[in-house]
C-alpha positions as a Markdown table, in Angstrom:
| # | Residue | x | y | z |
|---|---|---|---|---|
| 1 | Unk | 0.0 | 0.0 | 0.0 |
| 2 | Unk | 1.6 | 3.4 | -1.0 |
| 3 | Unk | 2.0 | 6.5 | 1.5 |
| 4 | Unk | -0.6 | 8.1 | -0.3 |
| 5 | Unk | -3.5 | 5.2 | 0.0 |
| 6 | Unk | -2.5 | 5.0 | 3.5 |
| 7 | Unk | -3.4 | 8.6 | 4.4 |
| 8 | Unk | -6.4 | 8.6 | 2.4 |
| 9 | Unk | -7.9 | 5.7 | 4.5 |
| 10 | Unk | -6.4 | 7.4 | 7.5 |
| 11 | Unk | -8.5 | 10.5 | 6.8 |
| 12 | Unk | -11.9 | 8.6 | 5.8 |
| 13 | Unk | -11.6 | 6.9 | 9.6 |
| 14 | Unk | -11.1 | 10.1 | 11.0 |
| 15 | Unk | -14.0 | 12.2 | 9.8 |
| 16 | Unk | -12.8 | 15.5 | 9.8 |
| 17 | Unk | -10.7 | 17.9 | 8.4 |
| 18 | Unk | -6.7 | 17.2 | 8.6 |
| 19 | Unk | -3.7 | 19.5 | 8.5 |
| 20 | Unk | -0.5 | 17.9 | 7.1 |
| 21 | Unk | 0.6 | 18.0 | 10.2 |
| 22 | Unk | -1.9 | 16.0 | 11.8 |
| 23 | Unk | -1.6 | 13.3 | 9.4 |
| 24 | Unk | 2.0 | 13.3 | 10.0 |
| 25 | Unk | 2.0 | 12.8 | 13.6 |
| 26 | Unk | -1.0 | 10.1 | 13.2 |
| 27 | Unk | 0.7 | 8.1 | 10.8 |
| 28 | Unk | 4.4 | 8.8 | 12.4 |
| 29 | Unk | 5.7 | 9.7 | 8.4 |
| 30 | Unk | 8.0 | 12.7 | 7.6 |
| 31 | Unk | 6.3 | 15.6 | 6.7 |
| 32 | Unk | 8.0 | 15.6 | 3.1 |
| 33 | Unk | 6.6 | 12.7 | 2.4 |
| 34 | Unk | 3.4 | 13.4 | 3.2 |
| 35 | Unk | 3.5 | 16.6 | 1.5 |
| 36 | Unk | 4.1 | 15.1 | -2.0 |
| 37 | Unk | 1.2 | 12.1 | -1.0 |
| 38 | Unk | -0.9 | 15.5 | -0.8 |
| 39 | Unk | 0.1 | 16.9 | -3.6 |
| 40 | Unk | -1.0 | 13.9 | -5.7 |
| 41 | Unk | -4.2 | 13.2 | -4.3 |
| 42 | Unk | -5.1 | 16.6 | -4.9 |
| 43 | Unk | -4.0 | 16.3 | -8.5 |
| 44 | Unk | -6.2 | 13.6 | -8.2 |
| 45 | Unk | -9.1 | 15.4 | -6.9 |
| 46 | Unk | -9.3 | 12.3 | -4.3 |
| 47 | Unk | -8.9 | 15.3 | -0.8 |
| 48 | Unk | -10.5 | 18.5 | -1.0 |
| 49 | Unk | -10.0 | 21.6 | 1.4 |
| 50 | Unk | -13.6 | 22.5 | 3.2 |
| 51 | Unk | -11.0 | 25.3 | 5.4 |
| 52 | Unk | -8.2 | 26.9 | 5.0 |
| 53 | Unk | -4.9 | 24.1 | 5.4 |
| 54 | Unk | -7.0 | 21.4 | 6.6 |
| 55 | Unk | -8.3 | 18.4 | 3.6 |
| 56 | Unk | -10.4 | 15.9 | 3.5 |
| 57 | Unk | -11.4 | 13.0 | 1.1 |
| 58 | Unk | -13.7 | 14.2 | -1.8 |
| 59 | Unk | -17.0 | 12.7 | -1.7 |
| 60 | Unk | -17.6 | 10.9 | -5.0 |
């Protein structure tokens, strides 16, 4: 499972809105890692941002 399926089931268990931060702590990752996973699920469209810095999973 890559970094990036990882936090997106991570943040569908959570149920709220996420900082980068958070997730890193959560899933104990460095944060450039979970930077670029962010950067490609938004290119994605799979996380979308309901508040400023904090994403979510789109709802599809």
């Amino acid at each position: 499972m890559e970094l990036k399926d990882k936090i997106l089931a991570f943040m569908e268990q959570h149920g709220s809105p996420m900082t980068a931060g958070e997730v890193e702590k959560a899933l104990k990752v460095d944060r450039k890692e979970v930077d670029k996973a962010f950067k490609l699920l938004k290119k994605e469209e799979a996380i979308v941002s309901p508040v400023r810095c904090k994403w979510e999973p789109a709802k599809k």
